[in-house]
Backbone bond lengths (Angstrom), bond angles and torsions (degrees), N, CA, C in turn:
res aa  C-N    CA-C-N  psi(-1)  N-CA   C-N-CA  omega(-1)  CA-C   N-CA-C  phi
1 X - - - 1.461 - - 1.520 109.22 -
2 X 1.123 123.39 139.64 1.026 139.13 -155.03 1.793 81.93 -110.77
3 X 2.104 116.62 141.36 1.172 119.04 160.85 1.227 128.13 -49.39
4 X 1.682 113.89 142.31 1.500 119.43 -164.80 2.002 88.85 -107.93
5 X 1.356 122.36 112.74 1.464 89.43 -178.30 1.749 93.12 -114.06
6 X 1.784 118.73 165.00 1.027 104.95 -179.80 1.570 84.92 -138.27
7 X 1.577 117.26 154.20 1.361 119.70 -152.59 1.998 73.48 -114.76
8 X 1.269 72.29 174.93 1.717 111.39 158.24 1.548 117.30 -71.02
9 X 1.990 114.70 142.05 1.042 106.72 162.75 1.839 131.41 -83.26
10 X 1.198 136.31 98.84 1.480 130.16 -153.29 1.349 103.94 -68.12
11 X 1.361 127.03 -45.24 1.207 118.13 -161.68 1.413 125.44 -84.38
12 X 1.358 107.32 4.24 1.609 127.15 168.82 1.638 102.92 -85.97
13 X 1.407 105.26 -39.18 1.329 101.32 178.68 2.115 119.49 -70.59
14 X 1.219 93.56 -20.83 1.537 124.77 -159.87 1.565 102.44 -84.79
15 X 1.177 101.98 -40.98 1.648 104.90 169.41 1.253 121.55 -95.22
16 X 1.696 119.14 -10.55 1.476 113.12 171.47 1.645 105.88 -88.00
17 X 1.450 117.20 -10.10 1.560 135.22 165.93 1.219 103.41 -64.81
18 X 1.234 140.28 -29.75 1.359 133.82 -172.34 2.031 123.81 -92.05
19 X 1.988 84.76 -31.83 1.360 100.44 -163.46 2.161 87.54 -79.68
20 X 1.309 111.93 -31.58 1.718 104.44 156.44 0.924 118.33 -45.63
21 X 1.721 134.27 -61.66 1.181 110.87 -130.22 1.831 84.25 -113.58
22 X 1.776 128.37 18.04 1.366 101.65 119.91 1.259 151.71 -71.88
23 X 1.536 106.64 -2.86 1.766 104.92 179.25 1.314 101.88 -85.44
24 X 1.499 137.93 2.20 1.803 123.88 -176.80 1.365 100.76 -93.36
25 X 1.251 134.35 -25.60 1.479 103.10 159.08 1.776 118.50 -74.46
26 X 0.752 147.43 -36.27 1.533 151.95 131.99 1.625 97.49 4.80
27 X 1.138 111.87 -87.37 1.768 115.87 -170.64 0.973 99.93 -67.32
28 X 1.260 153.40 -67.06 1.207 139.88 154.38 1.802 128.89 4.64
29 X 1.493 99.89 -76.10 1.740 114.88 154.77 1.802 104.65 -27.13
30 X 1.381 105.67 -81.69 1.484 117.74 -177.79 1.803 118.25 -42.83
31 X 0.989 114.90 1.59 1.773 132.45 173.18 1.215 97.23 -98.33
32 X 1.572 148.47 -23.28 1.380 131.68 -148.37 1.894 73.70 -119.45
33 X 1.259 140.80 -15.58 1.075 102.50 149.48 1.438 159.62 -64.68
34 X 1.446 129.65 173.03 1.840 90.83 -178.40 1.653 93.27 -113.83
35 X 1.270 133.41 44.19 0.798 119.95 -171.17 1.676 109.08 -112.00
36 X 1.159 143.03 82.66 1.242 157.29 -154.07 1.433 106.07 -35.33
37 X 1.172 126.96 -37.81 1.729 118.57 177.55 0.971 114.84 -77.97
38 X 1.262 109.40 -12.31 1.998 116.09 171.09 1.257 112.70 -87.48
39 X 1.526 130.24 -40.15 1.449 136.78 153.81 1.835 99.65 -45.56
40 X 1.333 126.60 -72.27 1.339 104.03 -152.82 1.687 102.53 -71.61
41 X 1.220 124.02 -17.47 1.637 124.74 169.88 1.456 107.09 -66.10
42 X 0.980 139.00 -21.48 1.320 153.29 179.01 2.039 104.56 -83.49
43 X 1.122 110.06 -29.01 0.998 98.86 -157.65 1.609 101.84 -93.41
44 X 1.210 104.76 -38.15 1.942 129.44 175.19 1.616 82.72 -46.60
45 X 1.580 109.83 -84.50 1.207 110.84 -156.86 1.674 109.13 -45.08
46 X 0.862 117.79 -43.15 1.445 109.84 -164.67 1.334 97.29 -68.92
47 X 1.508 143.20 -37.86 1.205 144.42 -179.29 1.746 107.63 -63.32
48 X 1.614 116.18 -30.64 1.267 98.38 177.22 1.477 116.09 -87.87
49 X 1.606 115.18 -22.73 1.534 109.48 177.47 1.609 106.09 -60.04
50 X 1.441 122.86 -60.60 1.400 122.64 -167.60 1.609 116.87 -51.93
51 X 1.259 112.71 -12.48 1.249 122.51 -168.90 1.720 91.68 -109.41
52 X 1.285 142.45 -29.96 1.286 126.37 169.70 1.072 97.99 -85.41
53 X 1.527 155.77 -27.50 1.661 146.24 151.05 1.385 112.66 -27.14
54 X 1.646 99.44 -56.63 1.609 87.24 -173.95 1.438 129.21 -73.96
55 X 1.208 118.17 -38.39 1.941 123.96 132.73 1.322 108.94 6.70
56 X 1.317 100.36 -72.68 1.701 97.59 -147.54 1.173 90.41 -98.81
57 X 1.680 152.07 -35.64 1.364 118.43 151.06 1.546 149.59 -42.53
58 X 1.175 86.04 -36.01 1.575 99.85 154.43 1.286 107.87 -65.12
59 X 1.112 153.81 -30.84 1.219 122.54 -178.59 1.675 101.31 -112.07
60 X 0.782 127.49 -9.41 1.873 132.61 150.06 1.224 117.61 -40.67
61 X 1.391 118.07 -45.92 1.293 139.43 174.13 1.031 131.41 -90.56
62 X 1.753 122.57 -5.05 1.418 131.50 161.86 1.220 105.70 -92.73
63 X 1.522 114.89 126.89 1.395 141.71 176.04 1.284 107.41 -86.28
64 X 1.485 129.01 -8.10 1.756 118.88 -174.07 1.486 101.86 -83.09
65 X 1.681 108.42 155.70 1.384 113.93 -175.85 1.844 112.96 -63.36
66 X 1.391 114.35 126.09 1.633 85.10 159.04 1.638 147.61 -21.52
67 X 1.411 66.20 -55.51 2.154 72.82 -178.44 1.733 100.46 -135.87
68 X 1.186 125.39 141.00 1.398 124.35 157.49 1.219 113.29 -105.66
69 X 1.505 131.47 127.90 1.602 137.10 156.55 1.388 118.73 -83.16
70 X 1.093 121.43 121.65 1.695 116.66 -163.57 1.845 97.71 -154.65
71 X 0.938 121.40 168.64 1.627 137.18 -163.43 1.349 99.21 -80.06
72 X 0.929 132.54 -7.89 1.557 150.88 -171.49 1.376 114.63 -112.70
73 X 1.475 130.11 -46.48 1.420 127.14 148.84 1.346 111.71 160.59
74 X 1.321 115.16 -153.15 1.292 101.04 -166.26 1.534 114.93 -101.02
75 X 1.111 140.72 130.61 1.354 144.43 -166.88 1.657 121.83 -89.48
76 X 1.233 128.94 57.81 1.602 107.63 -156.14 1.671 106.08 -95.70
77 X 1.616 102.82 152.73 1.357 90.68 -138.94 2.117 72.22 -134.33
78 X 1.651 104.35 11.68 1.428 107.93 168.46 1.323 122.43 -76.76
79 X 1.196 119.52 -35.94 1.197 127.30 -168.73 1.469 114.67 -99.26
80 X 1.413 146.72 153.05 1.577 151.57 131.83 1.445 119.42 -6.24
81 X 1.855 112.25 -6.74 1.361 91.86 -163.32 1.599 119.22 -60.63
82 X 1.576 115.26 -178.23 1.576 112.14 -165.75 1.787 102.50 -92.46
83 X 1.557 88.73 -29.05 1.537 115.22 175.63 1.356 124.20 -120.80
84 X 1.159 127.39 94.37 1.370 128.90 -132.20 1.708 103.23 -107.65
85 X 1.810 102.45 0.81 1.649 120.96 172.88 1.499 100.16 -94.53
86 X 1.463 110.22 122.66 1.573 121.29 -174.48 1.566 84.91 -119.14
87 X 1.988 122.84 111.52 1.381 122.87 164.90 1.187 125.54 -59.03
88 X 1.226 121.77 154.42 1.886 99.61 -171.93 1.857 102.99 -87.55
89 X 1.417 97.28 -11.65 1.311 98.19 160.60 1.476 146.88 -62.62
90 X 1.261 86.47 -2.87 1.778 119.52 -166.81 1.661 98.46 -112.48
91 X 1.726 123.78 -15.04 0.907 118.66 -160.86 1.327 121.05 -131.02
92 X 1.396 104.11 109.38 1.978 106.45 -152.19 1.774 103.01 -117.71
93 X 1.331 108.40 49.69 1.199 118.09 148.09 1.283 110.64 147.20
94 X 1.594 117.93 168.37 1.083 119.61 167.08 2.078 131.41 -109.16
95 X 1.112 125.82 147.10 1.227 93.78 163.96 1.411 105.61 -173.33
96 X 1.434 132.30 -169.28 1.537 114.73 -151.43 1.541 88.08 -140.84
97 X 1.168 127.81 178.11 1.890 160.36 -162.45 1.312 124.79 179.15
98 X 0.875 101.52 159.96 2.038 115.34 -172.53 1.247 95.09 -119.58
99 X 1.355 128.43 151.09 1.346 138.57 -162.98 1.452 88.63 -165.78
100 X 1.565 128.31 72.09 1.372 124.77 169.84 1.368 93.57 106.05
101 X 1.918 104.27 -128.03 1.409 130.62 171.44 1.604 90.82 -92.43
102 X 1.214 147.05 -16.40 1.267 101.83 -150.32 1.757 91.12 -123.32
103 X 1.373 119.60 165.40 1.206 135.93 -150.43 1.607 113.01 -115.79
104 X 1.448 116.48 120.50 1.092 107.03 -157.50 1.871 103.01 -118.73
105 X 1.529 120.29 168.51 1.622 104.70 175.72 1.168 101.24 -120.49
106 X 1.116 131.14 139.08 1.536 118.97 -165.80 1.832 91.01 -109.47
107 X 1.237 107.09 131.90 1.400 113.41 165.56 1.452 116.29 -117.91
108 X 1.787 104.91 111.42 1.084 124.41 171.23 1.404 122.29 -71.68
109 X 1.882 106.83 129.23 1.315 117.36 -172.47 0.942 94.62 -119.29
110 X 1.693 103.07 158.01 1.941 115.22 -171.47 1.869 101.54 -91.10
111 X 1.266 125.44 -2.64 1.575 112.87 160.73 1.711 100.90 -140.09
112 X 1.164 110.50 101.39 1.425 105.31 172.25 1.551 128.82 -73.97
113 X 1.255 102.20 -29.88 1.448 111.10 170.39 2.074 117.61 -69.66
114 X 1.082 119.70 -14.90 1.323 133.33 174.73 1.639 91.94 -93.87
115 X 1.006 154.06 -71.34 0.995 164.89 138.40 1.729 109.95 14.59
116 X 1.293 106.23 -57.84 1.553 100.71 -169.71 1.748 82.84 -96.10
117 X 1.191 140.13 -34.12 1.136 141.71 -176.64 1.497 110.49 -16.64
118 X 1.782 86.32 -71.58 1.373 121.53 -170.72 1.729 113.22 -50.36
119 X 1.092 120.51 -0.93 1.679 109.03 -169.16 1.820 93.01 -121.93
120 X 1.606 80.84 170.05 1.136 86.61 172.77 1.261 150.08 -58.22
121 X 1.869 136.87 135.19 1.213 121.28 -174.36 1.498 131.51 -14.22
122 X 1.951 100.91 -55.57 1.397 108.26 -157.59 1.876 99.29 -73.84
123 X 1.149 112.65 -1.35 1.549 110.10 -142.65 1.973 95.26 -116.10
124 X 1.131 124.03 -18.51 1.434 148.52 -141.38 1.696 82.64 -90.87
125 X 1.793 124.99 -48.44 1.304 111.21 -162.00 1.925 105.68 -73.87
126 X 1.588 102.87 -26.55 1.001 102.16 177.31 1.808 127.36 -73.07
127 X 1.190 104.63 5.00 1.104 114.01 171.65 1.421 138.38 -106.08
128 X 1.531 80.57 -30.13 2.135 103.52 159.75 1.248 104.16 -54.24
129 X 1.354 121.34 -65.89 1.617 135.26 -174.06 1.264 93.96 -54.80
130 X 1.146 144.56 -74.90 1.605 118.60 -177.03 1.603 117.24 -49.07
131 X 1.332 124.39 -40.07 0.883 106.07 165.15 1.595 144.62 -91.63
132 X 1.248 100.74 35.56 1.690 123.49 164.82 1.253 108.45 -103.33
133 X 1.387 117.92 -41.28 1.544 144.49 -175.28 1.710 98.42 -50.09
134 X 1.374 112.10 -68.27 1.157 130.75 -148.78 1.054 143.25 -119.39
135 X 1.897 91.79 -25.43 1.519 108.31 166.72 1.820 101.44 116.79
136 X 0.745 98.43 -34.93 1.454 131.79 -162.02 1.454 115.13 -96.49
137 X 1.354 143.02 149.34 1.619 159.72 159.68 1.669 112.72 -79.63
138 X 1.332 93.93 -47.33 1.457 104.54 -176.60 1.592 135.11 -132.13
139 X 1.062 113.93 112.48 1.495 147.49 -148.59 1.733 102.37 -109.06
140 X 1.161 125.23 118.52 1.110 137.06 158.46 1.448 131.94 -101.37
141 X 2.079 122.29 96.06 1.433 95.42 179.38 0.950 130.21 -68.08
142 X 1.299 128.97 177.94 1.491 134.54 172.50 1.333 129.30 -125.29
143 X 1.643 101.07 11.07 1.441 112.90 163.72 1.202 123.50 -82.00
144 X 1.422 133.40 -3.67 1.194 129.75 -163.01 1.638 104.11 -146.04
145 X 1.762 102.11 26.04 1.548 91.56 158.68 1.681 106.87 -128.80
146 X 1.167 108.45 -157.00 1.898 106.26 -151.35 1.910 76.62 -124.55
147 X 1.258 124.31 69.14 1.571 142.89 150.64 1.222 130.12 179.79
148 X 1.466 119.68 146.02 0.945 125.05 -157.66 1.732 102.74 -85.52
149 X 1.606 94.36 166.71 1.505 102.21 -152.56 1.573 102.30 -68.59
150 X 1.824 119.18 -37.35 1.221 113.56 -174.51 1.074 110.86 -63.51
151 X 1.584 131.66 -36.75 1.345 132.51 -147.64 1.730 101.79 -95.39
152 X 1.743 119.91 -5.42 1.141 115.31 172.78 1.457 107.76 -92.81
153 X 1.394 127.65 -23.94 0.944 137.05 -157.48 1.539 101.03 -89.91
154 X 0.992 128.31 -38.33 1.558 132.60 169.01 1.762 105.13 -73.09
155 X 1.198 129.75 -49.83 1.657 123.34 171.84 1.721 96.63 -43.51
156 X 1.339 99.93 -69.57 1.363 87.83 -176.96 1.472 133.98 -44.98
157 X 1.245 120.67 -44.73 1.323 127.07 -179.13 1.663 106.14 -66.36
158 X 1.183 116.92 -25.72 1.613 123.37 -163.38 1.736 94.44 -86.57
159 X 1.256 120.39 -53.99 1.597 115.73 -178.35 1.703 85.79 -57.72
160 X 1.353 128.52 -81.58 1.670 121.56 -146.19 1.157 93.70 -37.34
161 X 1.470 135.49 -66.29 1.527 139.31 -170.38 1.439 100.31 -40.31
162 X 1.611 136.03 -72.43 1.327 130.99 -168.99 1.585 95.87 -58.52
163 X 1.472 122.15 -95.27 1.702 124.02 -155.06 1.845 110.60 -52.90
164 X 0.997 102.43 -35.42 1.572 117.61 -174.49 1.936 102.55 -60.31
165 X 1.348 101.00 -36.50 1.621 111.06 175.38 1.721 120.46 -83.65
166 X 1.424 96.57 -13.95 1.433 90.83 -163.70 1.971 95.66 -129.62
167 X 1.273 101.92 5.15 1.573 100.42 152.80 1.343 108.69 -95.16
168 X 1.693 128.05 -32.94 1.745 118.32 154.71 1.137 115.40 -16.43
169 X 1.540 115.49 -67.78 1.499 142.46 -137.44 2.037 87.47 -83.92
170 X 0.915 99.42 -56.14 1.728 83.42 -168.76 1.790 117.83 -85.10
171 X 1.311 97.90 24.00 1.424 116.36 160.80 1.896 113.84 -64.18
């Protein structure tokens, strides 16, 4: 099998880039007051837009696929992980959740606690919480890639079924 890669959606990212960088004249405005709670409200805000700018340029500007599917496993390239290769041997099912509006795939691993172990300090609480949430360490959205949820959710299930069966077999 040849890699399945699926990118990111940009222009979701591209227009929530825009709906930011109307609030910096806004905080901006709120500096020409002299009224000090409007300066330090001004100052937060401006610290949280530039910091969700750089977010989404950074990932505006990353050309790697979201996720790669490959005979080797699954690659997700959404999340912080430290190890961003999930074996399909490591991976004993698939299945999905709602988290609001937006739609998540939950990929079940056969040690979750080694799993969140393995990452980094800052990154470890966010992974407990998914996995209290969900059952699960690792959570894939599906709002912010370029396929639809059924048609990822069946790739997925179709590789674990093929590689997931035939890394058993050469045990």
């Amino acid at each position: 099998m040849t890699e399945i890669k699926i990118n990111f959606k940009k222009a979701q990212l591209s227009l929530f880039l825009l709906v930011m960088l109307f609030f910096i004249p806004i905080a901006f405005a709120l500096f020409l007051t002299n009224n000090l709670l409007f300066i330090i409200l001004a100052s937060i805000l401006l610290l949280f837009i530039f910091g969700i700018i750089i977010l989404i340029l950074r990932k505006l500007l990353n050309f790697k696929p979201a996720l790669i599917i490959s005979q080797s496993g699954l690659q997700d390239n959404t999340n912080h992980l430290k190890n961003p290769i999930i074996k399909w041997e490591n991976i004993i099912g698939i299945g999905e959740a709602n988290h609001g509006s937006q739609k998540l795939i939950l990929i079940m691993v056969k040690d979750p606690e080694a799993f969140i172990f393995s990452e980094n300090g800052s990154w470890q609480g966010v992974y407990k919480n998914s996995f209290e949430l969900y059952g699960t360490p690792e959570t894939i959205s599906i709002s912010n890639l370029q396929i639809k949820d059924e048609a990822l959710i069946k790739l997925l299930n179709e590789s674990l079924n093929k590689y997931g069966k035939s890394n058993k077999r050469g045990r």
